[in-house]
C-alpha positions in Angstrom: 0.0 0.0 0.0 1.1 3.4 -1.1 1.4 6.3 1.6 0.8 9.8 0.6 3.6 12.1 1.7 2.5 15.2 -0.5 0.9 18.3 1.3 -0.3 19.5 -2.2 -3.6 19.7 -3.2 -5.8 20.1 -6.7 -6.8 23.4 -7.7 -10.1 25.0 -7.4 -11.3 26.8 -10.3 -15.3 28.2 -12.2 -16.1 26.6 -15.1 -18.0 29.3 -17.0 -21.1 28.2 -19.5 -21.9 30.6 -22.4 -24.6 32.7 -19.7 -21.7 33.2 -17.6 -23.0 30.8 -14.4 -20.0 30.1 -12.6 -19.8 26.3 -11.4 -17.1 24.9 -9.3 -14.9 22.6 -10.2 -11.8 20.6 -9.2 -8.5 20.3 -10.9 -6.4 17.0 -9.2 -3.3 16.2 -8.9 -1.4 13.5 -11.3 0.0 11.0 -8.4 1.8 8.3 -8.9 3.4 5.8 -7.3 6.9 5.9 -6.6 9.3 3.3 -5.1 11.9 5.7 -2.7 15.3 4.3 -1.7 14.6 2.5 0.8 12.0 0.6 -0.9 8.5 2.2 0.2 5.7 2.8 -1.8 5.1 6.9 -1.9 2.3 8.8 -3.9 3.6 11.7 -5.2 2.7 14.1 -8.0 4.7 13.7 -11.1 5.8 18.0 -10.5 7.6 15.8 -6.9 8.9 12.6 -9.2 10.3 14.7 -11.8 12.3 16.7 -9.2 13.5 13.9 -7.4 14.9 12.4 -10.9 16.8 15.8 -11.7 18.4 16.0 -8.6 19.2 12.5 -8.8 21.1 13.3 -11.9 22.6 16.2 -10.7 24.4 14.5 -7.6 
């Protein structure tokens, strides 16, 4: 089982019909699973994974 480890959350935004009514909606994140290290399962967003893969280059 995946644990989530990311404070982030989706985006709240109006979607706007051609009368102009505002309705909510919700953007979510893209997680995905990610094996760390030390061998646990993480959810992450893929903005997170593709960070930790650059600076796992860059070292």
């Amino acid at each position: 089982m995946a644990i989530n480890i990311s404070k982030r959350t989706g985006n709240v935004k109006n979607k706007r019909s051609h009368a102009l009514n505002a309705t909510k909606t919700r953007q979510n994140l893209n997680l995905q699973v990610y094996r760390l290290a030390d061998g646990t399962k993480t959810r992450i967003s893929t903005k997170e994974k593709r960070t930790l893969l650059k600076n796992q280059k860059a070292a």
